[in-house]
C-alpha positions as CSV (number, residue, x, y, z in Angstrom):
1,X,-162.7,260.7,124.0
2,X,-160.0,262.2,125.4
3,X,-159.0,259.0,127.4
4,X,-159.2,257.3,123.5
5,X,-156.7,260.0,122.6
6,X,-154.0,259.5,125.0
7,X,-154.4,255.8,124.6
8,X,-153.5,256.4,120.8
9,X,-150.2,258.8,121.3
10,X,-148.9,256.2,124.2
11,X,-149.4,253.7,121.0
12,X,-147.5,255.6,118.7
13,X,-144.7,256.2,121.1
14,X,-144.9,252.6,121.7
15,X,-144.4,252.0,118.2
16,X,-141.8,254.1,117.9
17,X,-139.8,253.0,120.9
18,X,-140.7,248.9,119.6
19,X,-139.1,250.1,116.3
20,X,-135.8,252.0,117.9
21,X,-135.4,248.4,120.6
22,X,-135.2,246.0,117.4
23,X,-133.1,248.5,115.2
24,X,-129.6,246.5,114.5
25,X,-128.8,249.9,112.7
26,X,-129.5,253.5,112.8
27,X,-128.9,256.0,110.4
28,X,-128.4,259.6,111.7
29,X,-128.1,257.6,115.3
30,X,-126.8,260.1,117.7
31,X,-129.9,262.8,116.2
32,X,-132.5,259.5,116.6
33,X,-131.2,259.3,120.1
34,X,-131.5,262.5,121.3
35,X,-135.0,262.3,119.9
36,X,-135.3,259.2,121.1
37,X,-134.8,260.6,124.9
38,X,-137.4,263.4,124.0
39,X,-140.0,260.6,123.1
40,X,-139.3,258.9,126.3
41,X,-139.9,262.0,128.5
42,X,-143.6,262.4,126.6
43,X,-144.4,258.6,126.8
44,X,-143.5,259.2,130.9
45,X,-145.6,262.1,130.8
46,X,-148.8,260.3,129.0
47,X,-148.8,257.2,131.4
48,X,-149.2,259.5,134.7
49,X,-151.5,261.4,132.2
50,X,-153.4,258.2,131.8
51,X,-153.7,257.3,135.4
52,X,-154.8,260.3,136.3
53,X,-157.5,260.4,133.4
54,X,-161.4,259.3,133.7
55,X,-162.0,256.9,131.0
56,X,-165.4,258.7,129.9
57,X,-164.0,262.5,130.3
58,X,-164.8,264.1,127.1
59,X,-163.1,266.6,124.6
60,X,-164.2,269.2,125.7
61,X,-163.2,269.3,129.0
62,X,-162.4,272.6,131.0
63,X,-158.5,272.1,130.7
64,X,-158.5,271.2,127.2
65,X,-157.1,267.8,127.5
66,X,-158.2,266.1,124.5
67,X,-157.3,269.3,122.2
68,X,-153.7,269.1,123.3
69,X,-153.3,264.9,123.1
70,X,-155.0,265.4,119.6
71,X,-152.1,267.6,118.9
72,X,-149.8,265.3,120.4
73,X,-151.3,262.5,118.3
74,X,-150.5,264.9,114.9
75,X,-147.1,265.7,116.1
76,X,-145.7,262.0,116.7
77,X,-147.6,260.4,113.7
78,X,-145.4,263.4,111.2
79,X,-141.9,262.4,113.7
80,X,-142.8,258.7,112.8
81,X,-142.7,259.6,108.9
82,X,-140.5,262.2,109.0
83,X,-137.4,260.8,111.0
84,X,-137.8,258.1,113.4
85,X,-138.4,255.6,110.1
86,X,-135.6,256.4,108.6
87,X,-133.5,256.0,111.7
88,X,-134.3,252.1,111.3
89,X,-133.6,251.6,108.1
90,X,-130.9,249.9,106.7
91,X,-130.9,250.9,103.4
92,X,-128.4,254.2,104.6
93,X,-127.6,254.9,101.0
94,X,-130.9,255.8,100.1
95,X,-131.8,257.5,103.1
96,X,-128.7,259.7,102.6
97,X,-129.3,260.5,99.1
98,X,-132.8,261.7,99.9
99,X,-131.9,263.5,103.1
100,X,-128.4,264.7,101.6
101,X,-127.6,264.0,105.3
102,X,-129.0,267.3,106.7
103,X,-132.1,266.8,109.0
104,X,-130.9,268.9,112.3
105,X,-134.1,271.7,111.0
106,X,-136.4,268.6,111.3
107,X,-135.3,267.2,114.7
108,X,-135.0,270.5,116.0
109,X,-138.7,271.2,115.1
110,X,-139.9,267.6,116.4
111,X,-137.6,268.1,119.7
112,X,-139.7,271.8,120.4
113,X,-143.1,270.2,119.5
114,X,-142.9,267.7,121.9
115,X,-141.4,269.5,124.6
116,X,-144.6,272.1,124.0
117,X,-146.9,269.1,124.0
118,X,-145.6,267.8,126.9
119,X,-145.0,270.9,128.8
120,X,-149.2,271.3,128.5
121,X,-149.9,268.4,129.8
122,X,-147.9,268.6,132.8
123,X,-149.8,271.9,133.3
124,X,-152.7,270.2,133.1
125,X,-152.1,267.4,135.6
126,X,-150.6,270.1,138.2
127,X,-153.7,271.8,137.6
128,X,-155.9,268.7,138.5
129,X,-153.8,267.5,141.5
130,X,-154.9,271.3,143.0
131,X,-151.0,273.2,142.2
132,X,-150.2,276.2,141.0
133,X,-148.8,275.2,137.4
134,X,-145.2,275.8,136.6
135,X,-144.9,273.3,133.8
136,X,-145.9,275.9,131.0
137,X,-143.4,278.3,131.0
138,X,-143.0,281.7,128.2
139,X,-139.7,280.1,127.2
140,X,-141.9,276.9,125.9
141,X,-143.9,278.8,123.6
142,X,-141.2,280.9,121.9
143,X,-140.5,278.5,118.7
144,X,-136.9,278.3,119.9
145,X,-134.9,275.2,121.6
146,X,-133.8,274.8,125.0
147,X,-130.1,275.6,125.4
148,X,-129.5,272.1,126.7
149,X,-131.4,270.4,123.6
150,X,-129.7,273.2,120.8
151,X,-126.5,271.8,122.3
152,X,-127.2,268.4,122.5
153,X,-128.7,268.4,118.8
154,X,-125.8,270.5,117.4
155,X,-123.4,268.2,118.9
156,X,-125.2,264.8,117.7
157,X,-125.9,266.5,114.1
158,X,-122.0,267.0,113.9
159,X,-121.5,263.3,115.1
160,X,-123.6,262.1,112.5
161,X,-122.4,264.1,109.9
162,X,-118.9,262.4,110.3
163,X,-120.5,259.1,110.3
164,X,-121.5,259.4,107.0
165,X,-119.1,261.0,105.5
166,X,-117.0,258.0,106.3
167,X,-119.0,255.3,104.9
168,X,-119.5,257.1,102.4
169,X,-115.4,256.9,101.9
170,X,-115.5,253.8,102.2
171,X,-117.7,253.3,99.3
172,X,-116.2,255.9,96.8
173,X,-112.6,254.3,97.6
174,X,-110.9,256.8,95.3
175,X,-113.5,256.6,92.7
176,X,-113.7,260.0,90.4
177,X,-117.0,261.0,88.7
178,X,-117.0,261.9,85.1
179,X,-119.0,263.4,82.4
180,X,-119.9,259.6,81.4
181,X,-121.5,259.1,84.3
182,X,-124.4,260.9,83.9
183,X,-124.5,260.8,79.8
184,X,-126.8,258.0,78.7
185,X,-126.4,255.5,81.7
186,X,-126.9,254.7,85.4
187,X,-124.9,256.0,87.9
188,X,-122.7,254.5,90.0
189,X,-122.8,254.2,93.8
190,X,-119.3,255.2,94.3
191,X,-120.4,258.6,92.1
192,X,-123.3,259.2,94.2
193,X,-120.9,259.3,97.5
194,X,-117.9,261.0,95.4
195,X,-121.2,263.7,94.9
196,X,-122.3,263.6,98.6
197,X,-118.8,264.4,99.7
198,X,-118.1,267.2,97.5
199,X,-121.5,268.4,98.2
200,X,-120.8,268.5,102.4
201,X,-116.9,269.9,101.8
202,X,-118.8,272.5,100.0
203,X,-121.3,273.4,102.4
204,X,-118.9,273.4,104.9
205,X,-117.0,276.2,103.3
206,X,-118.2,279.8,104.2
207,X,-120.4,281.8,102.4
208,X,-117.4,284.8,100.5
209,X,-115.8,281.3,99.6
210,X,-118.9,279.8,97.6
211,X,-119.5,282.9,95.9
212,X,-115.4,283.1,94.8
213,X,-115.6,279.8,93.7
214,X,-118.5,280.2,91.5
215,X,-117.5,284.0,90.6
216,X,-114.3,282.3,89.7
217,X,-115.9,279.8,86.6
218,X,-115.7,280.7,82.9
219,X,-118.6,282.2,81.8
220,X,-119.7,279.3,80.0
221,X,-119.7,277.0,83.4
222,X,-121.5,279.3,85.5
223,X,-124.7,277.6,84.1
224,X,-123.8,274.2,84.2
225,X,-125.0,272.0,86.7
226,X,-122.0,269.4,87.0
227,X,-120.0,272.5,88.0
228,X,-122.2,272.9,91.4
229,X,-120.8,271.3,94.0
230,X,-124.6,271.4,95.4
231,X,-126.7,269.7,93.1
232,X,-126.6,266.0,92.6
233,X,-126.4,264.7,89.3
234,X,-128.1,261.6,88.1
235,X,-128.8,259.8,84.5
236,X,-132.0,260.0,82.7
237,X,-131.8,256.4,82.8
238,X,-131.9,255.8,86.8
239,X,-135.5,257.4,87.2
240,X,-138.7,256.3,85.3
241,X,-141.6,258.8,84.1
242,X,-145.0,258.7,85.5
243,X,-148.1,260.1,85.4
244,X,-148.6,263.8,85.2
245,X,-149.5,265.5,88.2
246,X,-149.4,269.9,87.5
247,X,-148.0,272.3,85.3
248,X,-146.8,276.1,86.0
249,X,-145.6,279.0,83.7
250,X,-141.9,277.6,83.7
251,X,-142.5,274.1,83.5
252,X,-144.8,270.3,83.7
253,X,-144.6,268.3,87.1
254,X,-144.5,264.7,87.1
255,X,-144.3,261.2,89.3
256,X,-141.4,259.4,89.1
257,X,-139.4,256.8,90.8
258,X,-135.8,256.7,91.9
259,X,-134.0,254.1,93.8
260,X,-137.0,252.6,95.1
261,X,-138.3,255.9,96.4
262,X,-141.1,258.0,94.8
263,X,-140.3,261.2,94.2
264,X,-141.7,264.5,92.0
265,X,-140.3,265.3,88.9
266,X,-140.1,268.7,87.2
267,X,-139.2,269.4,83.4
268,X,-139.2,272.9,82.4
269,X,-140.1,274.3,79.1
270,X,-137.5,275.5,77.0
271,X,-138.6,278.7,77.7
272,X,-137.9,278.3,81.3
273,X,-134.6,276.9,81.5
274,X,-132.3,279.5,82.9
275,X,-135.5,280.5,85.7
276,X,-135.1,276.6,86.1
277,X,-131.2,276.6,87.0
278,X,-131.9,279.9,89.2
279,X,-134.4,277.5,91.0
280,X,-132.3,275.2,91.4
281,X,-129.1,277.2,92.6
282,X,-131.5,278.4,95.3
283,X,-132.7,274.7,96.7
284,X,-129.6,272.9,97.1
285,X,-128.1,273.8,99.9
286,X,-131.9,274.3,101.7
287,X,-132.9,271.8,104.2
288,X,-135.9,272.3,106.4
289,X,-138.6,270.6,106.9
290,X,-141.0,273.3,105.1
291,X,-139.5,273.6,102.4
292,X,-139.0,271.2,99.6
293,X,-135.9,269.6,99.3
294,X,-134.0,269.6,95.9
295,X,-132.8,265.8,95.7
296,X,-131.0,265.3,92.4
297,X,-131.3,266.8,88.8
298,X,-130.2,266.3,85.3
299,X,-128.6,268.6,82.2
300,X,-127.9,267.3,77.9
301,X,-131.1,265.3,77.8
302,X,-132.3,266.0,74.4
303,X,-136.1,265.4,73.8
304,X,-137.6,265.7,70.4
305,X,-135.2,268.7,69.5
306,X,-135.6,270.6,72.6
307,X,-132.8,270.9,75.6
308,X,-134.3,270.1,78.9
309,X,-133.1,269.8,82.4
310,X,-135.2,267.5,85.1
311,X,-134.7,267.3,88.9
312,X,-136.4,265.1,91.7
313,X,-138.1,266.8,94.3
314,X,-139.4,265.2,97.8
């Protein structure tokens, strides 16, 4: 069982590693490649493993080698869906819009779960060839990043972070957004980057100059969405409604689809509206991998007599 296991991560890092060969583009490439290296190390790691492995050891055995490949297994199959697919795609529009180009949190977590992983299974093969194990060490188990791979990260994450911000120049070639563009029709591309830029100018601005800027609105913008640089706008007309999926005190859930990507959909009740906008002042500027990501949201939709404001959540 175990030997099945280790048979079934080398496949996924197989996969992985097919994927990243054929790629003629990556998005978020210099995060993808450190990853990429990370991936590497843990494939090397699982072919001595599986050398060094009976073919009919069990689960259970004394060193706990088929627990830790089964978490192995987990942890690759989530970097597959989580990252490494978007890294091939070539629909980087998309992919940027969803991500709103911030997934250091989520690299940063897959680079520390597969150091762990693979720091246990190295203890477990010193352990078998008779050593005293050095491969598990306290700073492996702390949650926190190596200072090599923090810097390395930080430094691609920066890299890619310029990348896109100039393709996306390239497509909003002094294009400016207006009110129409989210009244009653679909929006453009070049809106969507003009939106992605000013939302990474504003990000990159410190915290006592966010709060000036939004302390410095009328009192009649403070509420009003296309006034934060943070949240994306769209048109009611570039999603469709779907089925209902949950309801809460503030508002009904539902699925809906957006740009070829399925996403969830909340409408508050009018009852909820400002609780809504407070919700949403809090999500868009959040990006980690635990907790869901604000992607884009509406305001002025009128719907049998009742203001409502919808976002799209992943």
């Amino acid at each position: 069982m175990a030997a099945t296991l280790v048979t079934l991560a080398l496949d996924l890092c197989n996969k992985i590693a097919d994927a990243h060969d054929k790629s003629s583009l990556l998005f978020n490439g210099q995060q993808c490649m450190v990853a990429y290296n990370k991936l590497l190390e843990t494939q090397g790691t699982l072919e001595l493993l599986q050398r060094e492995l009976p073919p009919d050891e069990e689960t259970s055995s004394p060193d706990h080698v088929g627990q830790a490949t089964q978490e192995l297994v987990q942890v690759l199959t989530r970097a597959y869906e989580t990252f490494f697919k978007d890294c091939f795609c070539t629909e980087w529009m998309e992919t940027a819009l969803r991500q709103h180009g911030d997934v250091k949190e989520t690299v940063g977590e897959l680079l520390y779960d597969l150091q762990w992983c693979r720091s246990v299974l190295c203890s477990i093969l010193l352990k078998r060839a008779g050593q005293d194990s050095q491969a598990l060490k306290p700073e492996d188990c702390d949650g926190t990043l190596s200072v090599t791979d923090r810097y390395a990260l930080s430094t691609a994450a920066k890299k890619d972070q310029e990348n896109l911000k100039a393709l996306l120049r390239d497509l909003k070639v002094n294009y400016t957004c207006s009110g129409e563009c989210w009244n009653g029709k679909q929006v453009s591309v070049p809106c969507l980057a003009t939106q992605l830029l000013e939302k990474f100018d504003f990000q990159e601005q410190p915290k006592v100059a966010q709060e000036e800027y939004y302390n410095g609105l009328p009192a009649h913008d403070r509420h009003t969405l296309s006034k934060w640089p943070l949240a994306l706008l769209i048109s009611p007309e570039d999603r469709s409604q779907g089925p209902f999926l949950a309801s809460g005190s503030f508002g009904d859930v539902f699925r809906t689809a957006w740009r070829g990507e399925t996403y969830a959909m909340k409408i508050p009740k009018p009852e909820g509206l400002n609780i809504f906008k407070q919700e949403i002042a809090a999500l868009a500027g959040m990006h980690h991998p635990h907790i869901m990501r604000l992607v884009c949201c509406t305001e002025g939709l009128r719907l049998e007599s009742a203001h409502i404001s919808w976002s799209l959540w992943i």
